[in-house]
C-alpha positions in Angstrom: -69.2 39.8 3.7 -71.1 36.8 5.4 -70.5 33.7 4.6 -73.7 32.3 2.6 -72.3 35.7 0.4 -69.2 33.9 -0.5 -70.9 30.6 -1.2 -73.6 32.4 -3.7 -70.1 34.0 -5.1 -68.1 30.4 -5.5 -71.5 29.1 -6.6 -71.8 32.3 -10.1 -67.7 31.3 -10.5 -68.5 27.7 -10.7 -71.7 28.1 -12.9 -69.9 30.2 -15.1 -67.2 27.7 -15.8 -69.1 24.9 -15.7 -69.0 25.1 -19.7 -65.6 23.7 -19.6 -66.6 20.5 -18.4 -70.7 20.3 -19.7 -70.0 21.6 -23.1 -67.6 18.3 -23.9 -70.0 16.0 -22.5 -73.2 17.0 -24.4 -70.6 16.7 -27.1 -70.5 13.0 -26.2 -73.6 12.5 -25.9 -73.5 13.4 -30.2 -76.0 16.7 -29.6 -76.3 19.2 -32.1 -73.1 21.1 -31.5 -74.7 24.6 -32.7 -77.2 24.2 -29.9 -75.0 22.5 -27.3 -73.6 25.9 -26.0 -77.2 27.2 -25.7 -78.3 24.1 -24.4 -75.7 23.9 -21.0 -76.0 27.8 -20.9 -80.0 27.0 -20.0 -79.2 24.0 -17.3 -76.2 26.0 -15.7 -78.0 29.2 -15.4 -81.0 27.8 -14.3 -79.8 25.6 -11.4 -76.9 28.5 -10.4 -80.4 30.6 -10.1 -81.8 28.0 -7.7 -79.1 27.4 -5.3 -78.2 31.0 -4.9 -81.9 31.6 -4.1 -81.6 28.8 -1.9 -78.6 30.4 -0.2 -80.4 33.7 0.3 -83.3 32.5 1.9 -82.4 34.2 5.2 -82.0 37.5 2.9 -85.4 37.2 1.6 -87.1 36.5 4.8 -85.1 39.4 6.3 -86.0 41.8 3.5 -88.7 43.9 5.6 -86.6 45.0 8.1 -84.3 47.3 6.1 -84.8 50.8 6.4 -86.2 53.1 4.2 -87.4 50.6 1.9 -89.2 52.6 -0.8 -92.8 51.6 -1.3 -94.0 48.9 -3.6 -95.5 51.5 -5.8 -92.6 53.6 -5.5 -90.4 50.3 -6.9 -92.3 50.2 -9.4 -92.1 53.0 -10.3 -88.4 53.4 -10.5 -88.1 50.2 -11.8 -90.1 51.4 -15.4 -88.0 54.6 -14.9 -85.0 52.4 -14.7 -85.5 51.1 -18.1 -85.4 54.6 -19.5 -82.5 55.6 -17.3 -80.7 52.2 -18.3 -81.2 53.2 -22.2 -80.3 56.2 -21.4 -77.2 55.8 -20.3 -76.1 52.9 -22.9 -76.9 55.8 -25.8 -74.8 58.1 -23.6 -71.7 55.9 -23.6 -72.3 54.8 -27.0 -71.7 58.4 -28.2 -68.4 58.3 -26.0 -66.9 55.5 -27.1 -67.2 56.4 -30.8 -66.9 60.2 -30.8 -63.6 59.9 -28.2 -62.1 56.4 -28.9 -63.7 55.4 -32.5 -65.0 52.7 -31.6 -68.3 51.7 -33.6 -71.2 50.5 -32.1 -72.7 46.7 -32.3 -70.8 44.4 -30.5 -69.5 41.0 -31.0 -70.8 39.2 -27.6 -74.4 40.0 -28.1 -74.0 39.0 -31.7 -72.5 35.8 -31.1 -75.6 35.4 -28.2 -78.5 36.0 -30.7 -76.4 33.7 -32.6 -76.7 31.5 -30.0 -80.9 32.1 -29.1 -81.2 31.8 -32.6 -80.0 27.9 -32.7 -81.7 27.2 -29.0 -84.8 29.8 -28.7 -85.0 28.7 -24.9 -81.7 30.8 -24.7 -84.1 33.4 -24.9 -85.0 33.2 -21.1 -81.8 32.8 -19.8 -80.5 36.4 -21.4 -83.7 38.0 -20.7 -84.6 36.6 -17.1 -82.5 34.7 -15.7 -79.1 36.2 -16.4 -80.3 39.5 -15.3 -81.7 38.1 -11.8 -78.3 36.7 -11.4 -76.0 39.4 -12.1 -78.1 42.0 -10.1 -78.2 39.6 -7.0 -73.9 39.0 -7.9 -72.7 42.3 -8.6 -75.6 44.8 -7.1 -76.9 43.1 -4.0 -73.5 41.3 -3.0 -70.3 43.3 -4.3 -72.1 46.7 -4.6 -73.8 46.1 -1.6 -70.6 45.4 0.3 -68.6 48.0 -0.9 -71.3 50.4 -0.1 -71.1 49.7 3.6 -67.1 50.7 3.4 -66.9 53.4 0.6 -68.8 56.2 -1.1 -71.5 55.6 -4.1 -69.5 56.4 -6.8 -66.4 54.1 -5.7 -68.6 51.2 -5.0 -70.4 51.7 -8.1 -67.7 52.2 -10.5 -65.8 49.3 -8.7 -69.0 46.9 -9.4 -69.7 47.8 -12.1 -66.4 48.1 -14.0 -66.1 44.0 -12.7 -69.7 43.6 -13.9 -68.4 45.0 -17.6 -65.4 42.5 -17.6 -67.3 39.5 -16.5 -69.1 40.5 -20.1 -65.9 39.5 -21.9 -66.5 42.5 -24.8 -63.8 45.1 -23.3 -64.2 47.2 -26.8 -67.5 48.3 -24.7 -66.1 48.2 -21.6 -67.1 51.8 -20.7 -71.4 50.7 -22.1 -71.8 48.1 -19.5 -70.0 50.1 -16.7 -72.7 53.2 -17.2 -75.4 50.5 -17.1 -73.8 49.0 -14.3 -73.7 52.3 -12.5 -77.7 53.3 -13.0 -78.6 49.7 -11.6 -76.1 50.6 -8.4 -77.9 53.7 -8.0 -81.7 52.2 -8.3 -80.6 49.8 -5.4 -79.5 52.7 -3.3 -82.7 54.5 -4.4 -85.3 51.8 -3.4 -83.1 49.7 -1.1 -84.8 46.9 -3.0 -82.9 44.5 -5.4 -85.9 43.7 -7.6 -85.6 47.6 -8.8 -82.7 46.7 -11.1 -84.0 43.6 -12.2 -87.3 45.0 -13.4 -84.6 47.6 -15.4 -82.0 44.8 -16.4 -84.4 42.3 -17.6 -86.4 44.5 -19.3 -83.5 46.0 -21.4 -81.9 42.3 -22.1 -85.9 41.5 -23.3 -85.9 44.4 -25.8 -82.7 43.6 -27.1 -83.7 40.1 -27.7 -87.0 40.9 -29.2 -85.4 43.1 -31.6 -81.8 40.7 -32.5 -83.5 37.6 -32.7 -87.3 37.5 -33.4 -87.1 40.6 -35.5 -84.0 40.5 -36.8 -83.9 38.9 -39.9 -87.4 41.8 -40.8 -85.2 45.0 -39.8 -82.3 43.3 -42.1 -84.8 43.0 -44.8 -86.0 46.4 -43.8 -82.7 47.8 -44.0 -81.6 46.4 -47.1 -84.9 47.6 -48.7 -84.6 51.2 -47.3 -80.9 51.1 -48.8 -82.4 50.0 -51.9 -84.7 52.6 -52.3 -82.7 55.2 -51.3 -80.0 54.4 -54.3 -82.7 54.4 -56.8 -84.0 58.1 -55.5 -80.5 58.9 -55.5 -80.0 57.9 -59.4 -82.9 60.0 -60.2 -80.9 62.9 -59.2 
């Protein structure tokens, strides 16, 4: 691993505990608390996005000499195919983890993020865009990509992305972020480009997002209503 690998690396560790010393002094600074976390979530992820792009400058300018680079058309191509795969694959482990280990589905982290978007809507962009660019350029480009060089597919991949599932701190779904993890690993090795994954990851952390916090509160609504209706059909019979 080269060395501008290991400072983007240091530079994701530091961003990510950055909240230990930004969320106290927003607090200081007598901010909302309820959109504090939101708040330093947007200025940490956003300038951790800038100097690792700044770090991989050489990687970008480099990008045209890898072989077998699919076309741009092909990228694209995968990359909407992607989304599918990525959905896929989360309904796949889904099934697992409740039909083999009874675990239910919903999970706590992406509640207490909508939670979060909810009281800063500029969240939004961060779980949508920018975390996604991050995490595929982290665990994809950097520790997938490294492992690759040394290992099979499958070992790199399940290695990534089993670290890419912890770094999400909701181990109940361990085994949901580890099969999304593993189609991004294989788009990557598919189109050699990093951008494949991203057009996949973002557009699965948009849906989500669009559906928990713009929606949400009309599909509860919806939901309470269809519940409602089908107990009154139900006393009819």
């Amino acid at each position: 691993m080269t060395k501008r690998y290991w400072l983007v690396l240091l530079t994701y560790i530091l961003m990510q505990l950055s909240a230990i010393i930004g969320i106290p002094i927003l607090m200081l600074m007598g901010m909302d608390e309820k959109q504090i976390p939101g708040i330093w979530t947007l200025f940490s992820f956003s300038t951790g996005l800038i100097i690792i792009l700044l770090l991989l400058r050489q990687d970008m300018k480099d990008r045209h000499l890898v072989r077998d680079r699919s076309t741009r058309s092909d990228a694209i191509l995968w990359g909407f195919t992607g989304i599918f795969m990525a959905f896929a694959a989360q309904y796949f482990a889904v099934l697992i983890e409740m039909s083999v280990f009874g675990i239910e589905p919903g999970s706590e982290n992406t509640e207490m993020i909508v939670e979060m978007a909810k009281a800063t809507p500029a969240l939004i962009l961060v779980v949508a865009v920018i975390g996604p660019i991050l995490e595929e350029i982290i665990f994809r480009m950097i520790i997938f990509g490294s492992l690759y060089k040394r290992f099979n597919f499958w070992i790199a991949a399940i290695f990534s992305s089993v670290i890419f599932a912890a770094v999400h701190m909701d181990f109940e779904h361990l085994l949901v972020y580890t099969f999304m993890g593993i189609v991004f690993a294989f788009l990557y090795v598919k189109t050699k480009r990093i951008i494949v994954p991203i057009i996949a990851h973002v557009a699965l952390n948009s849906f989500v997002m669009i559906v928990q916090v713009i929606f949400g509160d009309q599909l509860l609504e919806l939901q309470r209503n269809l519940e409602e209706m089908q107990g009154f059909i139900g006393g009819l019979f």
